[in-house]
SEFIMI-589075 format. One record per residue (C-alpha): residue number from 1; residue in three letters; x, y, z. Coordinates in nm, 3 decimals. Last residue first. Layout:
REM SEFIMI-589075
(NUM; ala; (X; Y; Z)),
...
REM end
This chain:
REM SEFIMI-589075
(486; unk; (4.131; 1.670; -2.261)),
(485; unk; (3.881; 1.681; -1.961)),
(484; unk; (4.233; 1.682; -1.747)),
(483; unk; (4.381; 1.945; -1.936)),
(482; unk; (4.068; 2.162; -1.909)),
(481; unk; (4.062; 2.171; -1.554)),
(480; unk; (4.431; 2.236; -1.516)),
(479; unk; (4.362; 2.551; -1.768)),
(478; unk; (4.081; 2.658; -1.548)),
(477; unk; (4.284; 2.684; -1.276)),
(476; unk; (4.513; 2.909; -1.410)),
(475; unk; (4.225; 3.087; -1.521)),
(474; unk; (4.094; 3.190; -1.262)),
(473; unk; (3.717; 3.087; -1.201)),
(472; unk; (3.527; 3.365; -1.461)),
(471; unk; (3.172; 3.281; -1.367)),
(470; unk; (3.091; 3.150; -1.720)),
(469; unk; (3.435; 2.942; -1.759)),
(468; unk; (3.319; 2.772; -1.430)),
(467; unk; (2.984; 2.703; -1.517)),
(466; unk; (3.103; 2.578; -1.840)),
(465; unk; (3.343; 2.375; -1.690)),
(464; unk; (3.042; 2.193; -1.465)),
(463; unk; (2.828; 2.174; -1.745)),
(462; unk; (3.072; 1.950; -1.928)),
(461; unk; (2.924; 1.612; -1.939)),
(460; unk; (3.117; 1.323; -1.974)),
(459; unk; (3.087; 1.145; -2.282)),
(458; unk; (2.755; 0.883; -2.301)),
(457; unk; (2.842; 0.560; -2.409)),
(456; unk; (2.534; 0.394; -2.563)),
(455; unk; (2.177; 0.590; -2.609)),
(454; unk; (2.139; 0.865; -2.347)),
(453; unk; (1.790; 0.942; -2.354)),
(452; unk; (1.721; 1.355; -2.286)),
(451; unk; (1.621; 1.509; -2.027)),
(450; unk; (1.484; 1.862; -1.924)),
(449; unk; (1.619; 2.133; -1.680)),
(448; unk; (1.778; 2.354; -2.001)),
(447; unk; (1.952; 2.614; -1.821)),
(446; unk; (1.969; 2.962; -1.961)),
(445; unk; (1.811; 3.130; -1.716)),
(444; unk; (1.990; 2.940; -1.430)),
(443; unk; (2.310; 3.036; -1.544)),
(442; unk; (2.163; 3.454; -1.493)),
(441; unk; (2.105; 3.340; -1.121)),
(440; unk; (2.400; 3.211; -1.071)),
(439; unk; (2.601; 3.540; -1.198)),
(438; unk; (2.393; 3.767; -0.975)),
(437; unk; (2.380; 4.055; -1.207)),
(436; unk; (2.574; 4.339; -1.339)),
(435; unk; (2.352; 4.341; -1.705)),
(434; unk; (2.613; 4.368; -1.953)),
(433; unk; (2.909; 4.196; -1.800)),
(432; unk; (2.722; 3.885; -1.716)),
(431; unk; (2.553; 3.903; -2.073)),
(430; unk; (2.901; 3.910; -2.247)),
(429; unk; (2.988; 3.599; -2.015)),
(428; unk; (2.665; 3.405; -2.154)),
(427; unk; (2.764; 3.439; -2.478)),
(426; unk; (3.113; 3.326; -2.450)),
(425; unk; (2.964; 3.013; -2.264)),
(424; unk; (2.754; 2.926; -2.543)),
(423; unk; (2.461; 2.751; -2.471)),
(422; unk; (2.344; 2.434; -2.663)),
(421; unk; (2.483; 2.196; -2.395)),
(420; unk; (2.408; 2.410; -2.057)),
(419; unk; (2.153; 2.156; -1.889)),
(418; unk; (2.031; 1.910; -2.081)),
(417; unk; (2.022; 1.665; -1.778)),
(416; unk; (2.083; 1.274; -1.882)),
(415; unk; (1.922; 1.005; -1.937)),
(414; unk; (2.042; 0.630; -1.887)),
(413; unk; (1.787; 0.329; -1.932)),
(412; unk; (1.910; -0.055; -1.822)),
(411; unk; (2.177; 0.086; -1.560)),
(410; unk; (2.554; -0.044; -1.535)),
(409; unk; (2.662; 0.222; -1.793)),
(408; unk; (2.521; 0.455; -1.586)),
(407; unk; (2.695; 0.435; -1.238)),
(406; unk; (3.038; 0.445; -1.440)),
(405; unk; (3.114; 0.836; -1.331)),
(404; unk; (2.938; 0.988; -1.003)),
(403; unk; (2.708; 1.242; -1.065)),
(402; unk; (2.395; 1.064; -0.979)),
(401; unk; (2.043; 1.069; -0.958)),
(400; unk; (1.838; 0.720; -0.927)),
(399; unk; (1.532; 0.612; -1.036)),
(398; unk; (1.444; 0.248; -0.996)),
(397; unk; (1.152; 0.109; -1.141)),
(396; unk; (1.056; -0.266; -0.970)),
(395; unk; (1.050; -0.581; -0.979)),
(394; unk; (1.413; -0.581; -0.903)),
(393; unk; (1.687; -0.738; -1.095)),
(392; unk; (1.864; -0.395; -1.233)),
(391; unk; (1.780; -0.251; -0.844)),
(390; unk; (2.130; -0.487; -0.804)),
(389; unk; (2.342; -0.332; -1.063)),
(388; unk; (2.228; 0.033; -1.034)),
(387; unk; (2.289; -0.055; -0.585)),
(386; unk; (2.654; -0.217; -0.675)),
(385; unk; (2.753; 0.102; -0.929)),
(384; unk; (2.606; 0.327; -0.643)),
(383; unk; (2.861; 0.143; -0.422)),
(382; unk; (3.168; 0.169; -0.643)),
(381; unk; (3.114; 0.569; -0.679)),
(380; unk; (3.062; 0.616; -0.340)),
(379; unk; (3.418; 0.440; -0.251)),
(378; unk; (3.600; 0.640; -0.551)),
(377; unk; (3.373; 0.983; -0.428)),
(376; unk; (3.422; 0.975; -0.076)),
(375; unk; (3.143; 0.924; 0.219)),
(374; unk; (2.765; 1.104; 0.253)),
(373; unk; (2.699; 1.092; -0.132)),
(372; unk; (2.608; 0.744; -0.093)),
(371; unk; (2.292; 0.755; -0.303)),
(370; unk; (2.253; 1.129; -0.500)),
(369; unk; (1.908; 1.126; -0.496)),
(368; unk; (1.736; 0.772; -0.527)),
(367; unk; (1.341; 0.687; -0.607)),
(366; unk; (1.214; 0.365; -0.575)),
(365; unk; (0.911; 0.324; -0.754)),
(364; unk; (0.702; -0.084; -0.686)),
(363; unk; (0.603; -0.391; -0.741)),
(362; unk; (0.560; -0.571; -0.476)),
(361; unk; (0.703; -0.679; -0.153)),
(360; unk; (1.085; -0.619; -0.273)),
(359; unk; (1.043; -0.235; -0.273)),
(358; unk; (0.943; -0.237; 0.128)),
(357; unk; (1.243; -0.398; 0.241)),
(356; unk; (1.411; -0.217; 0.033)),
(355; unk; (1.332; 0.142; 0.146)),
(354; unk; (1.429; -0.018; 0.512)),
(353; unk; (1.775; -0.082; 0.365)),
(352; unk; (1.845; 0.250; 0.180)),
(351; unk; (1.693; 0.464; 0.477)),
(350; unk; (2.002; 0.250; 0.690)),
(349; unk; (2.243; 0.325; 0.409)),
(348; unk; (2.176; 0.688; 0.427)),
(347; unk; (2.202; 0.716; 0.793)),
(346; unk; (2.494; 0.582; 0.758)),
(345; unk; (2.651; 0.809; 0.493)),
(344; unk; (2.521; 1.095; 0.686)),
(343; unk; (2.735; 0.992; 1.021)),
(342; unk; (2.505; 0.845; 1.266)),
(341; unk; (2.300; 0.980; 1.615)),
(340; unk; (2.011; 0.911; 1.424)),
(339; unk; (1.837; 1.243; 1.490)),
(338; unk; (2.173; 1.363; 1.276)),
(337; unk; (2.065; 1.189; 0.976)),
(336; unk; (1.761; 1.472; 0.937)),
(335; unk; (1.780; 1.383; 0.578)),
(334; unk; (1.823; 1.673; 0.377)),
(333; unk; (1.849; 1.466; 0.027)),
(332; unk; (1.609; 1.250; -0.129)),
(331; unk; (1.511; 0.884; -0.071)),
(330; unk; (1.189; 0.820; -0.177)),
(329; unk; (0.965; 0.499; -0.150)),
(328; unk; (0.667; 0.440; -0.361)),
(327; unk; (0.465; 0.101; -0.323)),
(326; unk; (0.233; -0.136; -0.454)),
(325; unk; (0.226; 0.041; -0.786)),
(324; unk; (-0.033; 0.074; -1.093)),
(323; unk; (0.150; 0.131; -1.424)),
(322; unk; (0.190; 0.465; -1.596)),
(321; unk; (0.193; 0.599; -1.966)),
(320; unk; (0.139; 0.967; -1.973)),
(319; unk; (0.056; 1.255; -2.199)),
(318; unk; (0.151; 1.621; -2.220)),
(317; unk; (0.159; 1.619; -1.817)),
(316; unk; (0.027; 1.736; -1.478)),
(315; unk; (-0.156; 1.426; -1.403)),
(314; unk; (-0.516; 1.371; -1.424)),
(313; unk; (-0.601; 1.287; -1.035)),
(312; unk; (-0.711; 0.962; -0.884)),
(311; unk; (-0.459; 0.940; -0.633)),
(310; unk; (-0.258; 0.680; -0.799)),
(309; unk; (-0.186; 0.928; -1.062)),
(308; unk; (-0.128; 1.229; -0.868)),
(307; unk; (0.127; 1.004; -0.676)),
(306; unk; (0.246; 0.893; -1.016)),
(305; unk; (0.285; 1.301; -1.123)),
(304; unk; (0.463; 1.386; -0.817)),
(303; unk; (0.706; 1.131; -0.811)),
(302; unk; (0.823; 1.185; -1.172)),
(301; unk; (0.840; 1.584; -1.087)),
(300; unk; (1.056; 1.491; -0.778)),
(299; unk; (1.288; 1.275; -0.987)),
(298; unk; (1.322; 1.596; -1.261)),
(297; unk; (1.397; 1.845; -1.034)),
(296; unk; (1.611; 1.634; -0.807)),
(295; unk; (1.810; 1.598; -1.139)),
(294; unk; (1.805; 1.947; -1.220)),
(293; unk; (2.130; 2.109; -1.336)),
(292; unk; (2.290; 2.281; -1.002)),
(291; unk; (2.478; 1.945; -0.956)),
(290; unk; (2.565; 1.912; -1.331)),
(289; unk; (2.367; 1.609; -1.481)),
(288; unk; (2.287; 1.215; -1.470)),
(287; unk; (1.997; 1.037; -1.438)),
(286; unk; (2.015; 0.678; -1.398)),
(285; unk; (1.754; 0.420; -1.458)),
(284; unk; (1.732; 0.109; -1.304)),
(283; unk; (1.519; -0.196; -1.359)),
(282; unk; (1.176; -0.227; -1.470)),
(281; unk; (1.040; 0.083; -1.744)),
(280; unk; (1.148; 0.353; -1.887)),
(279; unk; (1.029; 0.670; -2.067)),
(278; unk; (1.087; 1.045; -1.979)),
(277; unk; (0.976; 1.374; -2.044)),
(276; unk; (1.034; 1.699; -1.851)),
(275; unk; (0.859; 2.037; -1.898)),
(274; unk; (1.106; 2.337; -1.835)),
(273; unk; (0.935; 2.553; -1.583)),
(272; unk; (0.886; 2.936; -1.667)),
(271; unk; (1.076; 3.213; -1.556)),
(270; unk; (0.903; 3.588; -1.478)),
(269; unk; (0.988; 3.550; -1.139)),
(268; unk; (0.587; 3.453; -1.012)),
(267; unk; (0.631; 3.188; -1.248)),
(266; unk; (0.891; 3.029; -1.181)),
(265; unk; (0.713; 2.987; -0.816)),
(264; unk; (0.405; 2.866; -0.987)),
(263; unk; (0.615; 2.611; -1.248)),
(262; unk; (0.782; 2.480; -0.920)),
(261; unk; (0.451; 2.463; -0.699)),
(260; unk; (0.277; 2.298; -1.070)),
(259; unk; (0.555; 2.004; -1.114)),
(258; unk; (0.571; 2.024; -1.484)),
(257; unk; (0.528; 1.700; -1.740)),
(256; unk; (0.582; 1.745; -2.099)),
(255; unk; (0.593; 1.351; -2.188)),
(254; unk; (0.593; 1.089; -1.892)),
(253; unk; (0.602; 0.711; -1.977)),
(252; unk; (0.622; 0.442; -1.723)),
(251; unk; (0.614; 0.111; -1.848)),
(250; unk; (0.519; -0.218; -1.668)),
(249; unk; (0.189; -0.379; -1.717)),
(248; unk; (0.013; 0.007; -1.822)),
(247; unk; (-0.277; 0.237; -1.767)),
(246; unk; (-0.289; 0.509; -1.996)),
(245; unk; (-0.312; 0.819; -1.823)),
(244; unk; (-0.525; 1.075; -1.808)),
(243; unk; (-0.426; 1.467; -1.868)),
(242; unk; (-0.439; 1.778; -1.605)),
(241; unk; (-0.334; 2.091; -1.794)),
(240; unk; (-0.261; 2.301; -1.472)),
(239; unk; (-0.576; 2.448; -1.365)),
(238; unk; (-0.820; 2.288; -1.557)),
(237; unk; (-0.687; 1.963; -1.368)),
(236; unk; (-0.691; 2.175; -1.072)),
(235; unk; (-1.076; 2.238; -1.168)),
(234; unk; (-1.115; 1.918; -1.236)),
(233; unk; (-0.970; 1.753; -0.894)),
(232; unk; (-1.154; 1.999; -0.682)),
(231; unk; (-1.479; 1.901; -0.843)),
(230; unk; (-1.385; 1.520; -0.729)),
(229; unk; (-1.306; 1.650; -0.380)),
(228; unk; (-1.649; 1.796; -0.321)),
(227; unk; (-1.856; 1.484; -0.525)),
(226; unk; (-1.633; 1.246; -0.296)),
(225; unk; (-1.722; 1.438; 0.062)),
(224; unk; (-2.057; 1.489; -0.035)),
(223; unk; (-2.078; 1.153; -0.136)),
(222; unk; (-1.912; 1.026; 0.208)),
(221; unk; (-2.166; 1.208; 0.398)),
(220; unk; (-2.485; 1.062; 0.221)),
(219; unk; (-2.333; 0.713; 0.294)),
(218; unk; (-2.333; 0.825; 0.639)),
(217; unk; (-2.707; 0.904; 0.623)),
(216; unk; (-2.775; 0.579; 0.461)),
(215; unk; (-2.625; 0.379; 0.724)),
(214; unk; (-2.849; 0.590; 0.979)),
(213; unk; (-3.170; 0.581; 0.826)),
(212; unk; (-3.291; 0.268; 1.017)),
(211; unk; (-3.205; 0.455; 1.296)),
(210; unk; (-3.453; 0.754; 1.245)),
(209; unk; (-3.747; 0.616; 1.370)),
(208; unk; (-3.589; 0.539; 1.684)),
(207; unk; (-3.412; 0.875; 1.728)),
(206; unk; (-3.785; 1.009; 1.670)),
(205; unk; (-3.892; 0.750; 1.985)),
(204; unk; (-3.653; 0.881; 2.162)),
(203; unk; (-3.682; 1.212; 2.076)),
(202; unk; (-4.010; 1.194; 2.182)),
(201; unk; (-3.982; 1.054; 2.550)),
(200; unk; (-3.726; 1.369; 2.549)),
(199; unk; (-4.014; 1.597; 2.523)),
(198; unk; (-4.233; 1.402; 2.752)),
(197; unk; (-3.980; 1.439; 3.013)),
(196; unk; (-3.883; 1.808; 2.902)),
(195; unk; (-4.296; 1.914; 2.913)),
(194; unk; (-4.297; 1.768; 3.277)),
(193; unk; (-4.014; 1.971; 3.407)),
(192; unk; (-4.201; 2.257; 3.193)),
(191; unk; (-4.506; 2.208; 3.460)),
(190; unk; (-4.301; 2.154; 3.765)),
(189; unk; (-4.182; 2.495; 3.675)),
(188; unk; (-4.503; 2.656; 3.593)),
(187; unk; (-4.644; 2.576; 3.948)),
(186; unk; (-4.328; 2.664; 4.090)),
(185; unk; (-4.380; 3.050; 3.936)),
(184; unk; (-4.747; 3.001; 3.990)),
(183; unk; (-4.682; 3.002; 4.390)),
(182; unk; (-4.370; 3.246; 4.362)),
(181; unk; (-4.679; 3.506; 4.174)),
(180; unk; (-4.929; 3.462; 4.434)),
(179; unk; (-4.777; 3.786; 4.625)),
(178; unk; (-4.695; 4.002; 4.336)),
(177; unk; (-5.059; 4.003; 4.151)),
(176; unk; (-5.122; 3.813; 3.898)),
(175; unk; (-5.181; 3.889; 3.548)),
(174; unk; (-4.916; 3.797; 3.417)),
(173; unk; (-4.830; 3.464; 3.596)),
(172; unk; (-5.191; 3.362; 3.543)),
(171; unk; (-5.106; 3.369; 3.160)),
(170; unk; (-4.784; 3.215; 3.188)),
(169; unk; (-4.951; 2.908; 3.375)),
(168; unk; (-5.261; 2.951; 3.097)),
(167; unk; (-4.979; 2.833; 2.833)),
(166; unk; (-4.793; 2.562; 3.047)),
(165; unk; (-5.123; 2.409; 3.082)),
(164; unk; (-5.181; 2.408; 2.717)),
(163; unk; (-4.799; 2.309; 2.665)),
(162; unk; (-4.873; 2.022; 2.927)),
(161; unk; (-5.173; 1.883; 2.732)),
(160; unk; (-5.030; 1.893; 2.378)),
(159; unk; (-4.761; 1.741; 2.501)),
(158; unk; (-5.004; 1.453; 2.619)),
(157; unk; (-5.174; 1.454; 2.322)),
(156; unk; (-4.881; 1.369; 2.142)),
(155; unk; (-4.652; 1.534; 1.825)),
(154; unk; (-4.970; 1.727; 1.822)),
(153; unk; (-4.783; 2.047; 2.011)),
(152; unk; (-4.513; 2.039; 1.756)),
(151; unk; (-4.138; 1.948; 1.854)),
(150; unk; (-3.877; 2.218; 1.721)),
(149; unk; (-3.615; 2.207; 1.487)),
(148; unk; (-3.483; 2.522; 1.238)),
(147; unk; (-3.437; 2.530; 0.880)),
(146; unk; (-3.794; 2.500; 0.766)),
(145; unk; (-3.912; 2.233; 0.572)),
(144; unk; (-4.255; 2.268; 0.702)),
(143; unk; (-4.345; 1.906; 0.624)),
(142; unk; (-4.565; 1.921; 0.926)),
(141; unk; (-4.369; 1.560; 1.053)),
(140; unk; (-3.998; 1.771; 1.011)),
(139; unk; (-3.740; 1.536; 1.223)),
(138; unk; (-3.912; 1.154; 1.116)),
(137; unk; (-4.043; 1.348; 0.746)),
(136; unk; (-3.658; 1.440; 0.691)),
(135; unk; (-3.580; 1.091; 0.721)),
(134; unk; (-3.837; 0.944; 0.487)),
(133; unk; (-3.755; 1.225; 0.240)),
(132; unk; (-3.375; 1.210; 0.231)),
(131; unk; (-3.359; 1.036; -0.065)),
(130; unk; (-2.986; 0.822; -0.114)),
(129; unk; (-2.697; 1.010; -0.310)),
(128; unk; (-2.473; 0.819; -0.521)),
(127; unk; (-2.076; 0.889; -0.620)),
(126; unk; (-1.862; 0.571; -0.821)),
(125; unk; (-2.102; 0.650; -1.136)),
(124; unk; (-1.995; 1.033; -1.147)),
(123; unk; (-2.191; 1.061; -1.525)),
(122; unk; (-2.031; 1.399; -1.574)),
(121; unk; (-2.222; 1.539; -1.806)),
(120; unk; (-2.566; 1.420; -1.720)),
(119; unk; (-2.388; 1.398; -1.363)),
(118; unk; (-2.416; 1.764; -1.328)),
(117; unk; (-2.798; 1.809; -1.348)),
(116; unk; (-2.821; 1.485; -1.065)),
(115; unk; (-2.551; 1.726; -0.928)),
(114; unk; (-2.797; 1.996; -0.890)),
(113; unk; (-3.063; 1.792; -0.855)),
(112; unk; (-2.902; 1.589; -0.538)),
(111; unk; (-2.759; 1.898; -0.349)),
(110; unk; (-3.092; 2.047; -0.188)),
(109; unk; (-3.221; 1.767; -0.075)),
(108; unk; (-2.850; 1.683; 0.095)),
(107; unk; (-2.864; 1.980; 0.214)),
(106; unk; (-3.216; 1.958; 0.394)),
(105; unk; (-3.083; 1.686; 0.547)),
(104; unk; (-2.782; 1.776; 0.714)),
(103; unk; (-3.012; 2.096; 0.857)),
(102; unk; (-3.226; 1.792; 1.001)),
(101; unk; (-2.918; 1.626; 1.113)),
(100; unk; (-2.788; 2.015; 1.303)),
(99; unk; (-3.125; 2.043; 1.468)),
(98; unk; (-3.109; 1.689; 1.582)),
(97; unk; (-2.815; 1.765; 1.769)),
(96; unk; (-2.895; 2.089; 1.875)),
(95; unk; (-3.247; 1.919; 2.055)),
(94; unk; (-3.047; 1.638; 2.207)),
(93; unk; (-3.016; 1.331; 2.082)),
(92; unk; (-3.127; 0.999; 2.258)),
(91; unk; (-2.828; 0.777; 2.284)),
(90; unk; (-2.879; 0.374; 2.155)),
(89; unk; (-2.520; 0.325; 1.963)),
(88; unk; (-2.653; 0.399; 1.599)),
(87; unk; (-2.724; 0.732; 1.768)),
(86; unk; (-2.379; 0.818; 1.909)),
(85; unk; (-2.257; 0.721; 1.550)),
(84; unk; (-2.516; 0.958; 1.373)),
(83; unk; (-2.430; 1.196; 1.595)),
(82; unk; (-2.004; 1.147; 1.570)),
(81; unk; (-2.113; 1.206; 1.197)),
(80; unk; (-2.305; 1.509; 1.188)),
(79; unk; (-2.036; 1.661; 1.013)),
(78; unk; (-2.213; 2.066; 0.897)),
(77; unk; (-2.276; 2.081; 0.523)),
(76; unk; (-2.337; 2.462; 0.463)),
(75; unk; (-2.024; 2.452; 0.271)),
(74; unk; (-2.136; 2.179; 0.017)),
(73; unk; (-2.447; 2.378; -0.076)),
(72; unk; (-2.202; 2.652; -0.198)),
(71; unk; (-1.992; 2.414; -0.328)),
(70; unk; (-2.293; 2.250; -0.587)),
(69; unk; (-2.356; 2.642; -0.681)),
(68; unk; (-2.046; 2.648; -0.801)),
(67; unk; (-1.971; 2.348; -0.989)),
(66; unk; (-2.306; 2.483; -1.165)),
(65; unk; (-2.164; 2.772; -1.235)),
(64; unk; (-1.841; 2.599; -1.366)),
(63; unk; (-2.044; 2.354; -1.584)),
(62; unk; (-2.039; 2.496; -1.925)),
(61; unk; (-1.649; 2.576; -1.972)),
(60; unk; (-1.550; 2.308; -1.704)),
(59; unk; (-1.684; 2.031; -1.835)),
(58; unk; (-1.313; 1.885; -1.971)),
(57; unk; (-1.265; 1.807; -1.576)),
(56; unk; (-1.566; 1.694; -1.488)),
(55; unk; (-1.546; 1.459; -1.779)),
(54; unk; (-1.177; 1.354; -1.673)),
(53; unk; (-1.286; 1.312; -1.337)),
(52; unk; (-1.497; 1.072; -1.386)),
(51; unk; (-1.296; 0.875; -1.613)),
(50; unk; (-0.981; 0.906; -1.341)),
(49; unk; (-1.259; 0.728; -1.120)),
(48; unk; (-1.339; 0.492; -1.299)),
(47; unk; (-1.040; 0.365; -1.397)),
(46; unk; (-0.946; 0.358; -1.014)),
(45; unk; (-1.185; 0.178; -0.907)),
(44; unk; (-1.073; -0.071; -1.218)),
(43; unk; (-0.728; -0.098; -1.078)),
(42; unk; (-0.835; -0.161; -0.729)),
(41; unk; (-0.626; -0.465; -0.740)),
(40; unk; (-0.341; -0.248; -0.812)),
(39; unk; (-0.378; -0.005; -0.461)),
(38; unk; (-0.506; 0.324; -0.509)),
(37; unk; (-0.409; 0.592; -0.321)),
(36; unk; (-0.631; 0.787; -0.031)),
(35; unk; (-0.586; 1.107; 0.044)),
(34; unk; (-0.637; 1.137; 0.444)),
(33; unk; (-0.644; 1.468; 0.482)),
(32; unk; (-0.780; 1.543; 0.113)),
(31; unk; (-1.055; 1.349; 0.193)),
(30; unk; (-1.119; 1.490; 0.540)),
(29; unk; (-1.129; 1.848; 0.371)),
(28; unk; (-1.387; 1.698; 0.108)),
(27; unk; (-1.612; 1.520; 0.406)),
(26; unk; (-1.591; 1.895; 0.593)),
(25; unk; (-1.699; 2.089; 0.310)),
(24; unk; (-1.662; 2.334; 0.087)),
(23; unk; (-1.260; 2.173; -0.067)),
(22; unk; (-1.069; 2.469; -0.165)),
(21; unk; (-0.760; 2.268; -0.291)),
(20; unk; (-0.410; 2.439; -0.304)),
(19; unk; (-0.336; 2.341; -0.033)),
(18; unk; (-0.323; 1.960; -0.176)),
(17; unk; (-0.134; 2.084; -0.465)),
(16; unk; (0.140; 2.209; -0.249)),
(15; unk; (0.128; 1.921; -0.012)),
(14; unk; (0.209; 1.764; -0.323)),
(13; unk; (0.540; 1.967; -0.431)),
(12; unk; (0.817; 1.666; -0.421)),
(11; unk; (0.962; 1.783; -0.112)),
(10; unk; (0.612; 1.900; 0.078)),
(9; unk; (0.474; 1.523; 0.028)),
(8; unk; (0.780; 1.370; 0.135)),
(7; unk; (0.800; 1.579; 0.474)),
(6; unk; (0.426; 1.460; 0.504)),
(5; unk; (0.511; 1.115; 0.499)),
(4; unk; (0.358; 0.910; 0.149)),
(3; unk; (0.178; 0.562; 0.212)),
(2; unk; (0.110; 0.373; -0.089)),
(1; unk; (0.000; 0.000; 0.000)),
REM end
């Protein structure tokens, strides 16, 4: 089963996403709280739903308004849950708490033509609402409708009774004067003691009534709470160019994807994300690249996307091609190794080993940034050579980022970082001098973050000079550097 920490969610950008949602009620916020991924003998669950959502999605241009309307009911929802529990348990409700499943009720009338409107459209099989009429009729016998809850006079003859006699009790207290009013004031007392027996005699036989109702009730909640997530999915799928995947045995095939909090953030500097594409499938892959050139980028991105995936969402892509997964396990940098009381590198290996024990249940996406970059480069080198060569006879799609040399010719796909290979360096440094700014920053402008397949031999990449050349590292240095690429 997929289970994703909350430090791994903010790394690869989906506790971004999942902010991001405006979910109206509280079944939709709980959703999202506990977003639930799909496991691969749910596969046609999750058909289904990525269907659904696909309509809702490509409905936006006609159905916004409607989508609209739908969350404004949706917000009114108050969770009447721990009620409905406390009644399906024996309790007699109060008066608030019946107020508040009546005022469920009349939501849940309200909400089922307008999404009985939307699901001509839509056609939201996996989402049903039950009629609230026999329910409503046990809390509202007039058929007033109103919004508030009160017991009528006739709901016996004996309230009827005491109300009368609590009635003409008031009426003497009026109009009498000061000396017999204590008398009527205890009379009337003893009289509304007797109105709150027989009141709560009723509410147990309305809680009675309603009991049979309960199941349905819940199953009322839990459509609310699908139907609100499910128009949050298409309008983030409007959002960001949501698209759904093909469901495949084995491959995993990415064209044009963006991570949306990295694209945003781009964004909001005038930049603009670099779509990534990729295609593999069992065994490793290696990604390879200049340190400042977008690996993590690009691993993050893949993560994102198949979580989206296996959430039910349309994924953030051109297309996609993506198999169902037991499990996705992530090992990126900043590990809090320290908590550990061990070195980096040994924290690292102990993340490595408990990853793997998970990997080799199913199969599954392990992801790898930068593996054994806690000790020195020959030894580090030798052991991510070992892991590529190992993950090779996995059931499984290993990812890993490296910048260590011979990791990739050990790995069944190899791709590599763009980076700074179609810029010229000259170029670059006349635009330094021109425009006095932060010398990084202007690199990053011209840095290509996507991939491209490495087919054969790949020759060592030379972002890293480039950067150097660019920044104006002295020369004398540069000249060693250059000898030894030579």
């Amino acid at each position: 089963m997929i289970s994703i920490g909350f430090e791994d969610q903010v790394k690869i950008g989906l506790r971004y996403i999942l902010d991001s949602l405006h979910t109206s009620s509280p079944f939709g916020t709980e959703r999202v709280r506990k977003l639930r991924f799909y496991a691969p003998d749910e596969r046609e669950a999750l058909e289904a739903e990525l269907s659904c959502t696909e309509r809702a999605a490509n409905a936006i241009g006609t159905l916004r308004p409607l989508y609209e309307k739908i969350m404004l009911v949706l917000c009114q929802l108050k969770d009447v849950r721990g009620s409905l529990r406390r009644l399906s348990e024996g309790a007699v409700l109060d008066h608030v708490e019946l107020f508040e499943i009546k005022g469920f009720l009349l939501r849940i009338a309200d909400l089922i033509p307008l999404f009985d409107r939307m699901n001509e459209t839509v056609q939201a099989e996996t989402i049903a609402f039950t009629d609230p009429t026999d329910a409503l009729n046990v809390l509202d016998p007039e058929g007033t409708r109103s919004r508030g809850f009160y017991i009528p006079d006739g709901a016996t003859e004996k309230l009827r009774a005491i109300r009368a006699e609590k009635k003409r009790q008031e009426a003497r207290l009026y109009a009498a004067p000061d000396a017999e009013k204590d008398a009527i004031r205890s009379e009337r007392t003893r009289v509304c003691a007797e109105e709150e027996t027989e009141e709560r005699a009723i509410r147990g036989t309305m809680c009675g009534r309603l009991l049979p109702h309960v199941s349905e009730m819940l199953s009322d909640a839990d459509a609310a709470g699908h139907l609100d997530l499910l128009i949050q999915k298409a309008l983030f799928a409007a959002a960001y160019g949501g698209v759904r995947p093909e469901i495949t045995e084995g491959a995993l095939e990415l064209r044009d994807m963006v991570n949306p909090e990295l694209a945003d953030l781009l964004k909001a500097k005038g930049r603009a994300f670099v779509p990534v594409s990729i295609a593999i499938d069992r065994g490793a892959t290696v990604i390879t690249g200049a340190n400042m050139g977008g690996k993590s980028v690009a691993m993050k991105t893949i993560a994102l996307n198949v979580l989206l995936f296996h959430a039910g969402f349309l994924v953030c892509a051109g297309s996609a091609r993506l198999p169902m997964l037991e499990c996705v396990r992530m090992l990126f940098d900043d590990a809090q190794s320290m908590q550990s009381g061990l070195s980096g590198f040994g924290s690292e290996i102990v993340r490595f080993n408990d990853a793997l024990k998970e990997v080799e249940n199913g199969f599954s996406l392990l992801l790898l940034d930068e593996l054994a970059r806690g000790t020195n480069p020959d030894e580090g080198a030798l052991i991510v050579q070992a892991v590529t060569q190992y993950l090779n006879g996995l059931n499984a799609i290993s990812i890993l980022a490296t910048h260590y040399d011979g990791v990739a010719e050990h790995a069944r796909f190899h791709y590599q970082i763009i980076g700074l290979r179609d810029v010229d360096p000259d170029a670059i440094r006349s635009e330094l001098s021109a425009v006095h700014e932060d010398g990084v920053a202007v690199i990053a402008r011209h840095m290509n973050y996507g991939l491209y397949r490495v087919e054969g031999k790949a020759d060592c990449p030379k972002d890293a000079l480039h950067i150097c050349r660019m920044l104006s590292l002295k020369p004398e240095i540069l000249e060693r550097i250059e000898r030894e690429y030579r």
